[in-house]
Z-matrix of the N, CA and C atoms (Angstrom, degrees):
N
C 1 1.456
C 2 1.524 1 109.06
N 3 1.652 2 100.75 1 140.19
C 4 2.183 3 89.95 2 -175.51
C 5 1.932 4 87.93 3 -95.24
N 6 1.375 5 58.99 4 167.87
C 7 1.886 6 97.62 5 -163.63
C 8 1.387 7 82.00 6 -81.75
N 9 1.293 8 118.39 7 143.56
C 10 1.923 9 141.67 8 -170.04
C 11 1.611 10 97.24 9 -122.11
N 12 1.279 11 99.79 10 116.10
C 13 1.701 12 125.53 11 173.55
C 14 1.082 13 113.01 12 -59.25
N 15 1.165 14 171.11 13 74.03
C 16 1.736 15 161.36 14 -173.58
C 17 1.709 16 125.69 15 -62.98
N 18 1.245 17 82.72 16 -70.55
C 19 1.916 18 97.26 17 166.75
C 20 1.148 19 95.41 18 75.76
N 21 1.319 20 135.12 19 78.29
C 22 1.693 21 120.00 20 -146.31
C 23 1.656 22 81.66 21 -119.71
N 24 1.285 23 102.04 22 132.53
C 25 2.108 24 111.21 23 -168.61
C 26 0.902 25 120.97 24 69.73
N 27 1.419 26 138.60 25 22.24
C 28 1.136 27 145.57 26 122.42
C 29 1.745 28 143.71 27 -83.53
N 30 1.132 29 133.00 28 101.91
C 31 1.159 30 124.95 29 179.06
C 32 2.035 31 131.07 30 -21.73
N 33 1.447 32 116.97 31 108.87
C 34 1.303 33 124.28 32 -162.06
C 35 1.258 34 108.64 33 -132.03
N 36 0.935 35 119.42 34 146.05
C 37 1.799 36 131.77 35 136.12
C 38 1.527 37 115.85 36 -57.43
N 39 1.045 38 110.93 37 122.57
C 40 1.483 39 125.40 38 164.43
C 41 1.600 40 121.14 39 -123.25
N 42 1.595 41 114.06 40 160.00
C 43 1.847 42 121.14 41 -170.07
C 44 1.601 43 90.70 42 -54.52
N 45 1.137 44 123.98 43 168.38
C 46 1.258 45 111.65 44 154.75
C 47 1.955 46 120.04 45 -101.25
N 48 1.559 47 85.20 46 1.55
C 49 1.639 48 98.47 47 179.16
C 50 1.290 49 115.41 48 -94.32
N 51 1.438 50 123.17 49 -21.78
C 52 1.811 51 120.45 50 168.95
C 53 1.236 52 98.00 51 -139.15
N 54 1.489 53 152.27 52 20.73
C 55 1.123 54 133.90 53 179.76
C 56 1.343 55 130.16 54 73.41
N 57 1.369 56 123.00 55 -7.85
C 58 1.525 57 122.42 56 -154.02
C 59 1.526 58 85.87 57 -99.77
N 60 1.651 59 92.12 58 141.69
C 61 1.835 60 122.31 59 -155.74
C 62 1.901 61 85.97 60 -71.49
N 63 1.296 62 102.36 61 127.89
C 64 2.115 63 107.25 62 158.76
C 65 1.228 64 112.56 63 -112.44
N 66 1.588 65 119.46 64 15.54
C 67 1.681 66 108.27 65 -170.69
C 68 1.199 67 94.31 66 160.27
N 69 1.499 68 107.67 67 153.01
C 70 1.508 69 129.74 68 -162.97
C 71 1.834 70 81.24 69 -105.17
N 72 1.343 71 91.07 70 146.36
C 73 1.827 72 94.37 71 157.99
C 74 1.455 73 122.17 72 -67.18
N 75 1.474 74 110.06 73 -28.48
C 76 1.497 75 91.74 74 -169.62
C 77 1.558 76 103.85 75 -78.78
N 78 1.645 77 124.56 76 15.95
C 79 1.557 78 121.88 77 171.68
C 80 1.569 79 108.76 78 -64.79
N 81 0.979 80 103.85 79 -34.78
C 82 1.675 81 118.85 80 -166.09
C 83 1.579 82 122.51 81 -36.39
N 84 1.352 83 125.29 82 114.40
C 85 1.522 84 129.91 83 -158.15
C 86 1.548 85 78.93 84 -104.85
N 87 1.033 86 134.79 85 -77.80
C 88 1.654 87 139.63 86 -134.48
C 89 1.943 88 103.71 87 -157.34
N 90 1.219 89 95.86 88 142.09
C 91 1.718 90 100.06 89 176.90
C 92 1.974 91 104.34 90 -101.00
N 93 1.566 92 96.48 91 -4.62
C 94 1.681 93 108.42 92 -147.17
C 95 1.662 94 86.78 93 -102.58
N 96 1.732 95 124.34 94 66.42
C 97 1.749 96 105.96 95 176.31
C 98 2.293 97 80.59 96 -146.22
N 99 1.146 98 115.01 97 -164.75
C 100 1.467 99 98.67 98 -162.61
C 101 1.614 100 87.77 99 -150.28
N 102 1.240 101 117.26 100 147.87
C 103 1.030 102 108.88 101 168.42
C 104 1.471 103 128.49 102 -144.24
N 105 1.385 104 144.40 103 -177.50
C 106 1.610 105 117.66 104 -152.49
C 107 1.368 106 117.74 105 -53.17
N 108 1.682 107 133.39 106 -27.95
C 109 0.652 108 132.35 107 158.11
C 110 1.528 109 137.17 108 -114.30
N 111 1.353 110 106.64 109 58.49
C 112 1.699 111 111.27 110 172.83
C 113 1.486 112 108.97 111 118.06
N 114 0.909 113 140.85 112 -143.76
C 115 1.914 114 132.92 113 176.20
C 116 1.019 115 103.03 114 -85.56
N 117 1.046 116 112.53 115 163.92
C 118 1.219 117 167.68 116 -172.67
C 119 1.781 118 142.93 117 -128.64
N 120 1.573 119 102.48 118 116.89
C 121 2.075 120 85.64 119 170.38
C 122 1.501 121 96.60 120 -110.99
N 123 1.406 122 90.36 121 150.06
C 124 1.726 123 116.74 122 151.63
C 125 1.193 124 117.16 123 -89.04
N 126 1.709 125 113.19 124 133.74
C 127 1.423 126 133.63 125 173.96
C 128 1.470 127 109.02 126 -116.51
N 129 1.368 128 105.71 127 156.97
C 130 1.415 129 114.00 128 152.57
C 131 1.160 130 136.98 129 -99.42
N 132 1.442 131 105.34 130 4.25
C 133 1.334 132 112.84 131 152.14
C 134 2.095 133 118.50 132 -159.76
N 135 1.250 134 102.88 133 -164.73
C 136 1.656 135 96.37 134 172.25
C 137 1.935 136 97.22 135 178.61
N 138 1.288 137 71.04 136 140.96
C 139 1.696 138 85.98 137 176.53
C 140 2.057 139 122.51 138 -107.78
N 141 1.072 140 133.67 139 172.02
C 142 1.431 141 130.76 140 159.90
C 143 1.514 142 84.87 141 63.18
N 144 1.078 143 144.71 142 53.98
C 145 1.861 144 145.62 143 157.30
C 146 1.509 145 101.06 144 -134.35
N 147 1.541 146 103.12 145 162.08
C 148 1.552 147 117.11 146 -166.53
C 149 1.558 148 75.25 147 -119.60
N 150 1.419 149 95.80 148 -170.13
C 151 1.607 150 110.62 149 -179.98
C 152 1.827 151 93.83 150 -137.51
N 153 0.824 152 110.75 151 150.84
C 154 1.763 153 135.74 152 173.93
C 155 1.647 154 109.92 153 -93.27
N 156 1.229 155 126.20 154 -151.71
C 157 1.602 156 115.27 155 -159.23
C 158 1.572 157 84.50 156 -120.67
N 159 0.909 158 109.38 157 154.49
C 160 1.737 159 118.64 158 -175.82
C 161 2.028 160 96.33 159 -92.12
N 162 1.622 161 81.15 160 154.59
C 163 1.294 162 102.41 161 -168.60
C 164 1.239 163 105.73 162 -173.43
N 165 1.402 164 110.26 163 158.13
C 166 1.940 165 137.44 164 -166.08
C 167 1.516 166 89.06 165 -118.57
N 168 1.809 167 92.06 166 111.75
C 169 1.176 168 95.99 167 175.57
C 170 1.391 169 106.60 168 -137.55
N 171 1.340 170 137.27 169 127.70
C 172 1.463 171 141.15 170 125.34
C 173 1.325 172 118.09 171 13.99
N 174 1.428 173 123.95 172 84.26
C 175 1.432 174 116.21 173 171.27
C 176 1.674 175 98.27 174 -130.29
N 177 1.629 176 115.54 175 150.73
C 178 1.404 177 131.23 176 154.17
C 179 1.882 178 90.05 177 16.18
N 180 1.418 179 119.23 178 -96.36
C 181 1.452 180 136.50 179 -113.02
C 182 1.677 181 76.70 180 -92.72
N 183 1.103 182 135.81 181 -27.39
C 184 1.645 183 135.02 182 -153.15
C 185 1.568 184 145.03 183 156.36
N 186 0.590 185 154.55 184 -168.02
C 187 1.401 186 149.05 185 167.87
C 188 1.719 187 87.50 186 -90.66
N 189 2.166 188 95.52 187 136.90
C 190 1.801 189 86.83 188 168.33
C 191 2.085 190 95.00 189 -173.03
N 192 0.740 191 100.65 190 145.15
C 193 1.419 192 107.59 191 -159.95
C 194 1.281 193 110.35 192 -94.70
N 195 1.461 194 121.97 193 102.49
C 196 1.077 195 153.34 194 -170.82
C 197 1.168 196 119.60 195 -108.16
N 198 1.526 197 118.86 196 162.86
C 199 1.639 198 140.27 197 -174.93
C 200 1.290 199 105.16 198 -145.31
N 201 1.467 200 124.82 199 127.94
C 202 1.226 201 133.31 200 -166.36
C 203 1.867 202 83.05 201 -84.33
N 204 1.344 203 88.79 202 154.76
C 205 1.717 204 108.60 203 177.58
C 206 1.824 205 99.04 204 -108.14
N 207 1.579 206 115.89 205 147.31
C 208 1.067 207 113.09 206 161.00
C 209 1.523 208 107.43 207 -143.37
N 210 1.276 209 129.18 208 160.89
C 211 1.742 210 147.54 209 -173.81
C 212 2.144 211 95.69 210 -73.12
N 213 1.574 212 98.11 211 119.99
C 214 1.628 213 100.95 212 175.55
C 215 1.308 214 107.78 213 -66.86
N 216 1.848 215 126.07 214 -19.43
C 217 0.967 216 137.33 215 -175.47
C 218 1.721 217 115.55 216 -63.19
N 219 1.348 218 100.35 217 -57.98
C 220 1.460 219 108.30 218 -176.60
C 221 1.263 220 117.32 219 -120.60
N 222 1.793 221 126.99 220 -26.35
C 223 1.297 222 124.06 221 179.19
C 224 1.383 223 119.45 222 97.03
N 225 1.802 224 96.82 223 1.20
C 226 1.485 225 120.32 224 173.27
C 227 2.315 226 101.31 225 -45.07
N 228 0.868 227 114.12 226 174.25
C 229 1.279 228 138.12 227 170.77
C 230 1.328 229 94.46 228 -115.84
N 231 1.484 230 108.01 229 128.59
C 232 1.107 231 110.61 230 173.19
C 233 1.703 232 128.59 231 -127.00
N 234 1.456 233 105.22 232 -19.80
C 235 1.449 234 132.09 233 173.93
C 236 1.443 235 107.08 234 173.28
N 237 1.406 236 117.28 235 -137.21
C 238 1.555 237 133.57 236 -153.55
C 239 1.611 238 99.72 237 -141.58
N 240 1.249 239 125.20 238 167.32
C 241 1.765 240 142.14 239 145.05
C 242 1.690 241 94.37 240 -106.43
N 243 1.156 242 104.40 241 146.86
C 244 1.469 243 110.32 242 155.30
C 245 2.006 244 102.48 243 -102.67
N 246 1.685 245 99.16 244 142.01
C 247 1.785 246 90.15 245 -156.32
C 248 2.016 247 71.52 246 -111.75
N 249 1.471 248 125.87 247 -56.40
C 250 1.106 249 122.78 248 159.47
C 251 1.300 250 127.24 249 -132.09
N 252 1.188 251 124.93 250 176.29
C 253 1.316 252 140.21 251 -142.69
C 254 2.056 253 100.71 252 -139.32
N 255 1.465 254 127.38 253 109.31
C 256 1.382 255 103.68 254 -164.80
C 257 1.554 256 105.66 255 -97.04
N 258 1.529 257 108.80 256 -13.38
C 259 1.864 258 108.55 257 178.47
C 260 1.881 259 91.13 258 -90.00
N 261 1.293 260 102.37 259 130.35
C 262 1.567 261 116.80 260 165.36
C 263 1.956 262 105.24 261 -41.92
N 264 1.106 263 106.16 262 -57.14
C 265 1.805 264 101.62 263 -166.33
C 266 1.503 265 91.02 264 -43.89
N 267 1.493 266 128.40 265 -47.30
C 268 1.678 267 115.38 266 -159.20
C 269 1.050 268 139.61 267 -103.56
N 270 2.089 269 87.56 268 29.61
C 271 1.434 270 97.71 269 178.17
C 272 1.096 271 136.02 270 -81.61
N 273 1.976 272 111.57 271 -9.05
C 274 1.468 273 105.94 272 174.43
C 275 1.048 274 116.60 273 -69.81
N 276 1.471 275 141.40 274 15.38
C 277 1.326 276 137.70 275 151.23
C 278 1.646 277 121.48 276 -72.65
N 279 1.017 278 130.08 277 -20.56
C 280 1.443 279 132.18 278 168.22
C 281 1.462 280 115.71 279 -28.56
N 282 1.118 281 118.01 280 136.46
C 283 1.804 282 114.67 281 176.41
C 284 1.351 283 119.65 282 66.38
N 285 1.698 284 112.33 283 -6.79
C 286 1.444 285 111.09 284 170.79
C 287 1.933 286 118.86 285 -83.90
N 288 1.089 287 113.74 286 -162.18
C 289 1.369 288 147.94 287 -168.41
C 290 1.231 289 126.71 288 -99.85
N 291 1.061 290 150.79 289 99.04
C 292 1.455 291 140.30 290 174.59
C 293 1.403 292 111.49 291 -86.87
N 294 0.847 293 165.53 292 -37.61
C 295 1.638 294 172.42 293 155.13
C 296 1.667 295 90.28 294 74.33
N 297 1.386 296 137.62 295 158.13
C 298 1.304 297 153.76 296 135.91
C 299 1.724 298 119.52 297 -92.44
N 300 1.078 299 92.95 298 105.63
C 301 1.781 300 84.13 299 -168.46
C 302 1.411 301 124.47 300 -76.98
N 303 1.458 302 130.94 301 21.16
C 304 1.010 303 149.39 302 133.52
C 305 1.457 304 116.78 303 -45.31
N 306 1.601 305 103.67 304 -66.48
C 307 1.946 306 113.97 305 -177.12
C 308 1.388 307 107.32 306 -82.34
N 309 1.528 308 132.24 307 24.98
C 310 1.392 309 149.42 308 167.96
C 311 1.471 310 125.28 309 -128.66
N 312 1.157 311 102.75 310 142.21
C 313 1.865 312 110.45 311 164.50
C 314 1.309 313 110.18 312 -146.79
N 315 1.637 314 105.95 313 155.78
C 316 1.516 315 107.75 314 -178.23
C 317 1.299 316 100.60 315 -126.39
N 318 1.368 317 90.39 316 132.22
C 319 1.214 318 120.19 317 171.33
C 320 1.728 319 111.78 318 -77.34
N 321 1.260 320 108.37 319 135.10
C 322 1.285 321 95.95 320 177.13
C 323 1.984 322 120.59 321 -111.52
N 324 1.597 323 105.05 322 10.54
C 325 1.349 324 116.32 323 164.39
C 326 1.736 325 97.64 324 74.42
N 327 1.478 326 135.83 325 -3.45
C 328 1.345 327 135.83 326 178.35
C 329 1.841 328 101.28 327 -35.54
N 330 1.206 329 124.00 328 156.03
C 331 1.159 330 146.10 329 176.49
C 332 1.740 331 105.20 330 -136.31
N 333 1.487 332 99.22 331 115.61
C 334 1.196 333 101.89 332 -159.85
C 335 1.775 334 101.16 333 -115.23
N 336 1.222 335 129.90 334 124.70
C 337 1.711 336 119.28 335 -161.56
C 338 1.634 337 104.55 336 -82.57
N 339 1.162 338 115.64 337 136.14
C 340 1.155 339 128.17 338 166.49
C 341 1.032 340 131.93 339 -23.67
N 342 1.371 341 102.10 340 -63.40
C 343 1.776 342 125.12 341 -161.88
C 344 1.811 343 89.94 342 -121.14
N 345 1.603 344 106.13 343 124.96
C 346 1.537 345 119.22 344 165.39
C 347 1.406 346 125.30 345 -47.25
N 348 1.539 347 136.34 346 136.00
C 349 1.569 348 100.02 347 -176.19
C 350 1.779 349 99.66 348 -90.80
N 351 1.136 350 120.92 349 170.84
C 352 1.316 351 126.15 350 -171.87
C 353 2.041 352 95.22 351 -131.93
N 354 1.405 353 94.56 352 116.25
C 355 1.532 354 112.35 353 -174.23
C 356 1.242 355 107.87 354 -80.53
């Protein structure tokens, strides 16, 4: 069984289908990239995801060889890795994250007090 990342009080991305954390917020490159279905963020990294079979696929920016990402939690689909990139301009995407921000939510770790204070 894999070991489940938490990051518990820290701001994250989580599945939006079981909750289990794929990325800290402070990974966050850009909210502005698109993905098969609607936006998309880029990370520089992500945790608690499997990888899918690599493949050259047709996206927006170019041909670039990718691995679909999925949640260890549920097996949800969640976005892509870019593994390479074949036009030079789009290679600083290599080794990153695609997230779909549909199959994501962020948590923002707030701690909210129980009891009101009374001044």
């Amino acid at each position: 069984m894999a070991t489940i990342h938490c990051f518990e009080g820290k701001p994250r991305f989580s599945c939006s289908q079981c909750s289990t954390t794929v990325a800290l917020a402070d990974e966050l490159i850009s909210k502005a990239f698109s993905g098969r279905e609607g936006r998309g963020r880029l990370l520089h990294s992500a945790c608690n995801i499997k990888l899918g079979a690599h493949e050259q696929r047709q996206l927006l920016t170019g041909v670039h060889t990718v691995a679909d990402i999925f949640c260890v939690g549920c097996s949800t689909r969640l976005g892509w890795t870019y593994l390479r990139a074949f036009e030079v301009s789009q290679r600083y995407k290599e080794g990153k994250y695609l997230f779909e921000r549909e199959r994501i939510f962020k948590d923002n770790a707030w701690e909210l007090d129980d009891q009101p204070s009374i001044d």
